[in-house]
DSSP file (Angstrom, degrees, kcal/mol; ACC not computed):
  #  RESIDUE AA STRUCTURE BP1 BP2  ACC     N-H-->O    O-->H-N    N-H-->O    O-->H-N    TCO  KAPPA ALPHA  PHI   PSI    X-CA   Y-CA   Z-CA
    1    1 A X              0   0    0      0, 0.0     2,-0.2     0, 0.0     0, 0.0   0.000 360.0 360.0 360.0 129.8   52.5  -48.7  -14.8
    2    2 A X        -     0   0    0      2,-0.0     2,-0.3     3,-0.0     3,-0.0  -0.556 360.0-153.6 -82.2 160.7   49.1  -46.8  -13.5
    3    3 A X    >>  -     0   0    0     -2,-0.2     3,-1.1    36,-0.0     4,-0.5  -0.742  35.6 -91.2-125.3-170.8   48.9  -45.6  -10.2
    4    4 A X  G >4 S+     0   0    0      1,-0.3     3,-1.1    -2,-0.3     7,-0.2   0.925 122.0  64.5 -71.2 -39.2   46.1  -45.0   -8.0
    5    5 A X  G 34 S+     0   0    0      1,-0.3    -1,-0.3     5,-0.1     3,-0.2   0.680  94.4  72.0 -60.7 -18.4   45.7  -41.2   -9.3
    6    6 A X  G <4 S+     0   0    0     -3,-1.1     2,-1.0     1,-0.2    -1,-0.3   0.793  84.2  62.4 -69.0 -20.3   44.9  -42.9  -12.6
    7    7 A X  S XX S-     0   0    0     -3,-1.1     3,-6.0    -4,-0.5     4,-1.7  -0.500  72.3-154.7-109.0  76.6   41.8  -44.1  -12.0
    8    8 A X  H 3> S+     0   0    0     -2,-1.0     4,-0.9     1,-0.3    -1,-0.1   0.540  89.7  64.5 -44.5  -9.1   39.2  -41.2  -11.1
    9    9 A X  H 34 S+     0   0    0     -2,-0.5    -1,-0.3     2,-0.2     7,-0.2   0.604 114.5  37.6 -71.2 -26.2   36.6  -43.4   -8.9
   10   10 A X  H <4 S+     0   0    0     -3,-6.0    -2,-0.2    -6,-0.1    -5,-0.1   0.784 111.5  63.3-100.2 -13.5   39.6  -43.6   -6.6
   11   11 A X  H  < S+     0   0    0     -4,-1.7     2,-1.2    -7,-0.2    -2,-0.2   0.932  93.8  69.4 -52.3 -62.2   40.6  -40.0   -7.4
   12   12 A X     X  -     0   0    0     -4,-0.9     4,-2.3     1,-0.2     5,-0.2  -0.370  65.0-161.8 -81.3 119.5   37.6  -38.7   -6.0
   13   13 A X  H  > S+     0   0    0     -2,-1.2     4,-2.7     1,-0.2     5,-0.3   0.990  88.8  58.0 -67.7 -45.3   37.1  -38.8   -2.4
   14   14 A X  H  > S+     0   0    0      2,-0.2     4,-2.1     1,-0.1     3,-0.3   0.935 113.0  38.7 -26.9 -74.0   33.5  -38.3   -2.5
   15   15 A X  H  > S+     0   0    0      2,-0.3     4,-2.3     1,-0.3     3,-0.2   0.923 115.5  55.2 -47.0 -65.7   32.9  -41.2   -4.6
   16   16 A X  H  X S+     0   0    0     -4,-2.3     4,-1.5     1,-0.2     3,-0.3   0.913 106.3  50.7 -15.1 -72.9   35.5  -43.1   -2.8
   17   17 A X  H  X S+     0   0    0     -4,-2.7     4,-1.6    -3,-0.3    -2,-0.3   0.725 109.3  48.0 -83.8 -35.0   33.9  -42.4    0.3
   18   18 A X  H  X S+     0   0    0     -4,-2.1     4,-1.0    -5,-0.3    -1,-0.3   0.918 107.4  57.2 -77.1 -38.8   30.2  -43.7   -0.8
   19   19 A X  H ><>S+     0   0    0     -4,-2.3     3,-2.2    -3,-0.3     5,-0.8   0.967 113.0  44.2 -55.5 -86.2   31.7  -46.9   -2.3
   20   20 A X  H 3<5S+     0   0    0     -4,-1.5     3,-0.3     1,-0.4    32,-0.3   0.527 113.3  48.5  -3.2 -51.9   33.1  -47.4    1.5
   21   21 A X  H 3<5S+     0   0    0     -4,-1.6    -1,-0.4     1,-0.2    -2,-0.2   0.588  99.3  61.9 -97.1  -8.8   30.4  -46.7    2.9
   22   22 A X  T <<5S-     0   0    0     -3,-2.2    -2,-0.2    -4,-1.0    -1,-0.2   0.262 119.7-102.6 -82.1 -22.4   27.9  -48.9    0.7
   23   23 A X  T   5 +     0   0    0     -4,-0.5    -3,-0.2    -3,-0.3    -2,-0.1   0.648  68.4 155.7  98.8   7.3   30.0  -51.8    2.2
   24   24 A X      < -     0   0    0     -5,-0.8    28,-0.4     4,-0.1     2,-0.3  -0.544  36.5-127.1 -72.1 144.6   32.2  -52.6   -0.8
   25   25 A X     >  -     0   0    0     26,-0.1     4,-1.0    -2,-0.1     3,-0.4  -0.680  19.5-111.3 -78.2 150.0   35.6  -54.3    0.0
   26   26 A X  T  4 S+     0   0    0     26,-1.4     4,-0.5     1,-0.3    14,-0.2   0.544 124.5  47.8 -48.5 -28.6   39.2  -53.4   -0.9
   27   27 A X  T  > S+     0   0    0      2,-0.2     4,-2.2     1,-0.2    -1,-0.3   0.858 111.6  43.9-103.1 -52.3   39.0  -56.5   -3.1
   28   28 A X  H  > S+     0   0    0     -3,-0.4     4,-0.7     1,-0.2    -2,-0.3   0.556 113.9  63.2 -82.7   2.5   35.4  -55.8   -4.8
   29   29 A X  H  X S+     0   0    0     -4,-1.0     4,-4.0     3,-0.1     5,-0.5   0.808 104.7  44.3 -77.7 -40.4   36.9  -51.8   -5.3
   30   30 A X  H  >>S+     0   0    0     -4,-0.5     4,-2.7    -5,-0.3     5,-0.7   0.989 104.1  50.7 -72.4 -59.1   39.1  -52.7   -7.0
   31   31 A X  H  <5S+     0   0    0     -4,-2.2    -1,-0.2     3,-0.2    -2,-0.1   0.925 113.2  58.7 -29.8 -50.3   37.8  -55.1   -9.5
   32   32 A X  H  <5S+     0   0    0     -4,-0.7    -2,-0.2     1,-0.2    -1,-0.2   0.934 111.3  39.6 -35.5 -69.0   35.1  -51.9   -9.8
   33   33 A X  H  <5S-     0   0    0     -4,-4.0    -2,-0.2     2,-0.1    -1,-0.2   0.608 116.5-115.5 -67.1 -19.4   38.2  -49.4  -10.8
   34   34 A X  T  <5S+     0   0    0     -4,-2.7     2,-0.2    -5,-0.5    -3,-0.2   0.845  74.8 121.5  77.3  23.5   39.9  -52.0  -13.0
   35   35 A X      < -     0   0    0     -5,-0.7    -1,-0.2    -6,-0.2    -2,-0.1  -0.750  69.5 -81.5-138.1-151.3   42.6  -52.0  -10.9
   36   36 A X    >>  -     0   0    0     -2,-0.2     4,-1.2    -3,-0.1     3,-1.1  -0.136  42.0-118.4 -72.8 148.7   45.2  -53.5   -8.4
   37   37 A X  H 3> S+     0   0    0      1,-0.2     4,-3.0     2,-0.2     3,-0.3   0.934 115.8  49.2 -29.1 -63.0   44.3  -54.0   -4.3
   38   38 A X  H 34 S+     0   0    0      1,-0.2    -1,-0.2     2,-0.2   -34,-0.1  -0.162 100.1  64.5-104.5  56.9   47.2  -51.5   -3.2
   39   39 A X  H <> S+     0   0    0     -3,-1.1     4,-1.7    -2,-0.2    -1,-0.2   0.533 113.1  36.1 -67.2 -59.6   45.9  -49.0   -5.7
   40   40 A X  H  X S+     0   0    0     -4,-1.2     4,-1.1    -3,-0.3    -2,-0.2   0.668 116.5  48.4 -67.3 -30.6   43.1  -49.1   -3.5
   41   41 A X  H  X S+     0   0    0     -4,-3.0     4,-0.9    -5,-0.2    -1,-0.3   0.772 116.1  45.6 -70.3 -19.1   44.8  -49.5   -0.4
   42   42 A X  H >>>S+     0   0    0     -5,-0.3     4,-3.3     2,-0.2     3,-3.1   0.904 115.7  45.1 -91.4 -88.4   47.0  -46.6   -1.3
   43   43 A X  H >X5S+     0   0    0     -4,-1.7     4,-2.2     2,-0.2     3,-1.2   0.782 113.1  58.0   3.8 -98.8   43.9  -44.3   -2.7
   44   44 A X  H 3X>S+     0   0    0     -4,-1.1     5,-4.5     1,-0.3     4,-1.0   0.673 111.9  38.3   4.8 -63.3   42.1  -45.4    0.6
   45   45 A X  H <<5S+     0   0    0     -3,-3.1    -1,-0.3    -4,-0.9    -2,-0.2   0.632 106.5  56.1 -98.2 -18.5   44.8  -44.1    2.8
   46   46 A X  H <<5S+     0   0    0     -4,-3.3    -2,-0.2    -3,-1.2    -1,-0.2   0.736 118.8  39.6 -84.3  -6.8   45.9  -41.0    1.3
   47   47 A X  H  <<S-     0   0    0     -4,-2.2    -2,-0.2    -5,-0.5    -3,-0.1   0.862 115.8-122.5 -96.6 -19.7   42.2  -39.9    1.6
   48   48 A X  T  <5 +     0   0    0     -4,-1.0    -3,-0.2     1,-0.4     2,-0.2   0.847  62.3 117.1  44.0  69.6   41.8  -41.5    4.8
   49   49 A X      < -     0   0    0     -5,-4.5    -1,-0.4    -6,-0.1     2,-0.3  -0.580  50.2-128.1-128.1 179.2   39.4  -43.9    5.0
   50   50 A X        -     0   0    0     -2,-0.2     2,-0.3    -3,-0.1     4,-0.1  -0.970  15.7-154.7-145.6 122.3   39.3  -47.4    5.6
   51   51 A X    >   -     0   0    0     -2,-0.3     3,-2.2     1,-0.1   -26,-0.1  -0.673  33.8 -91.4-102.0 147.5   37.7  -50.1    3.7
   52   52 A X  T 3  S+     0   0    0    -28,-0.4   -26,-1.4    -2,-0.3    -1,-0.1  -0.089 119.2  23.5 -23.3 139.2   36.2  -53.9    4.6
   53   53 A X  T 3  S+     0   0    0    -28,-0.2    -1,-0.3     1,-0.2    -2,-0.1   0.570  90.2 150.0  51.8   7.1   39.6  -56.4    3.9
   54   54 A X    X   -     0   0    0     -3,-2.2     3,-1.6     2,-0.1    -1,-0.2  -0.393  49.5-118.8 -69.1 138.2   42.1  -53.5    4.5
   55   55 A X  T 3  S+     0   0    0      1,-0.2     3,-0.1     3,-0.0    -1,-0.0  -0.418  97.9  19.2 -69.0 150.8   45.5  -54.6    5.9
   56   56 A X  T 3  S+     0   0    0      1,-0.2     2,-0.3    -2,-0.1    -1,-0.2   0.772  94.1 116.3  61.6  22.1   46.2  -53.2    9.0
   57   57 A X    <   -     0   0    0     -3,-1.6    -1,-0.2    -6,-0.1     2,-0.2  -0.959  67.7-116.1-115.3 143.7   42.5  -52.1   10.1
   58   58 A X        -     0   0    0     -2,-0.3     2,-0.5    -3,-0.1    -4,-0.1  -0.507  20.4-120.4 -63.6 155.6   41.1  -53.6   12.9
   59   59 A X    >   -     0   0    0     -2,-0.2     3,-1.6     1,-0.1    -7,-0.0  -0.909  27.9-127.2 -97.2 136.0   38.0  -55.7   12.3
   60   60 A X  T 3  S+     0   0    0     -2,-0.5    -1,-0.1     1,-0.3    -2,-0.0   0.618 104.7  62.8 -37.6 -32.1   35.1  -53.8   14.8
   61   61 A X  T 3  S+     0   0    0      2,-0.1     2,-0.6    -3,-0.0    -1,-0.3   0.311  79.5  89.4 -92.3   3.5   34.3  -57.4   16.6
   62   62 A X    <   -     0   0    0     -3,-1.6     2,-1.2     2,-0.0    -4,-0.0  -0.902  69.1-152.0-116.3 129.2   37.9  -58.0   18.1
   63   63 A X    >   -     0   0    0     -2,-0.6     3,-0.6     2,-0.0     2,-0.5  -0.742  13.2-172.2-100.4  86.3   37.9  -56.5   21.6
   64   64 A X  T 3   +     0   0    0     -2,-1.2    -2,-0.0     1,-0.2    -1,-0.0  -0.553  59.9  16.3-101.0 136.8   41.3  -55.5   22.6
   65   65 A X  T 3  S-     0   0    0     -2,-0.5    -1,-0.2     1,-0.1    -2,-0.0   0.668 115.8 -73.0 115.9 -22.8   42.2  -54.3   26.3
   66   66 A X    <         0   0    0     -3,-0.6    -1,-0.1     1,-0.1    -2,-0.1   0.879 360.0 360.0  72.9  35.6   39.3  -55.4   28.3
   67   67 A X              0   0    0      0, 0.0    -3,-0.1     0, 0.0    -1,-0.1   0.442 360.0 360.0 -79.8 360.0   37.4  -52.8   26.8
């Protein structure tokens, strides 16, 4: 079984972090790395970022509060 640390685009936070910011989704990161979603979800959160499709991120457009 790999784990997230196996895969050195998700290793690196830098790189991580440009993929993220580029717009890429959790779904199309993975596919990228050649591996599983909660590779990338895992990866994701131990660097602490948050990508497009992550469980448990809000999406920016949903207004909660009466903000």
């Amino acid at each position: 079984m790999k784990h997230w640390y196996d895969f050195p685009e998700l290793l690196d936070r830098t790189k991580l972090k440009e993929l993220v910011d580029a717009g890429l989704s959790v779904r199309e990161l993975s596919i990228r790395a050649g591996c599983s979603r909660q590779c990338v979800e895992t990866a994701l959160k131990r660097h602490g970022l948050a990508a497009k499709g992550q469980r448990g991120v809000m999406p920016r457009f949903i207004n909660r509060g009466g903000e």
